[in-house]
C-alpha positions in Angstrom: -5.4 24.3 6.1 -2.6 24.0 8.2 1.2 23.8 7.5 2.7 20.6 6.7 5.9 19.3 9.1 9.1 19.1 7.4 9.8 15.7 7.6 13.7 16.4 5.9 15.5 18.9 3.8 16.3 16.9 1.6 15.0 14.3 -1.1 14.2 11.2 -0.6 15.6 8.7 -3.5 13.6 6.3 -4.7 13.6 3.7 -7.5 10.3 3.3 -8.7 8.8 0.6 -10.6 6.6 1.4 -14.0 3.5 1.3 -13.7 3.0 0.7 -10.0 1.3 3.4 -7.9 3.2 5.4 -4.9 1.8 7.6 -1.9 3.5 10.5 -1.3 2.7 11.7 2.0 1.7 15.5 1.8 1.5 16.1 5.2 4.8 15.1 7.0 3.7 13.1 9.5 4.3 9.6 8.3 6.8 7.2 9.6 7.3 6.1 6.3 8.5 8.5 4.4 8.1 9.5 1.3 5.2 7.3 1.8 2.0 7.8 3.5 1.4 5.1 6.9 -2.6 7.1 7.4 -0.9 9.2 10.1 -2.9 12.4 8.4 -6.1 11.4 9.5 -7.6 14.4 11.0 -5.7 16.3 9.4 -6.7 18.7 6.1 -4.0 16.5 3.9 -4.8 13.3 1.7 -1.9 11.7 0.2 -1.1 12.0 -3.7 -1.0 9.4 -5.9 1.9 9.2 -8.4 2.0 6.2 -11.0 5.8 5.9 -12.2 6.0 6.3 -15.8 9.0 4.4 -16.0 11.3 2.2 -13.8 14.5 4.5 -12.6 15.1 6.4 -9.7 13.1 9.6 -8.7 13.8 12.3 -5.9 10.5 12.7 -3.8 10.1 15.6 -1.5 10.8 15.3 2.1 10.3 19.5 2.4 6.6 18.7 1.4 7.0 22.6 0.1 7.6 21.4 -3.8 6.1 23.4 -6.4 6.0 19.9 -8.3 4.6 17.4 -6.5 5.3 14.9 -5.5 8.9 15.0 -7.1 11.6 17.4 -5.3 11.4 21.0 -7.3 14.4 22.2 -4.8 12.2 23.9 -2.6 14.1 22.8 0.6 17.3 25.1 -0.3 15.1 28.1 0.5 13.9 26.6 3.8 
């Protein structure tokens, strides 16, 4: 598999609604960030599905080297 582009190094904040379903993008590329736009197509790298558990504001990866995805672990301060 190949590497993944750093699309930041930084998180991205987002508020999230319970219950709906968000597509992290896992491969960098997208033009909508956090969010997958299909731009991985050819590519070894699907997006992940993550259904908020409760409405409030979460820190997605824009590293897209987390330990935790698709939530920020901190991974970007080593980068």
């Amino acid at each position: 598999m190949s590497d993944s582009v750093i699309a930041q190094k930084s998180p991205y904040p987002v508020e999230v609604v319970e219950g709906k379903k968000y597509f992290w993008c896992s491969c960098g590329k997208s033009g909508r960030q956090p969010f997958c736009d299909g731009s991985h197509e050819g590519t070894d790298f699907l997006p992940q599905t993550y259904t908020a558990p409760a409405s409030k504001t979460l820190y997605f990866c824009g590293c897209k080297h987390t330990k935790g995805a698709p939530l920020c672990d901190g991974a970007h301060n080593a980068l």
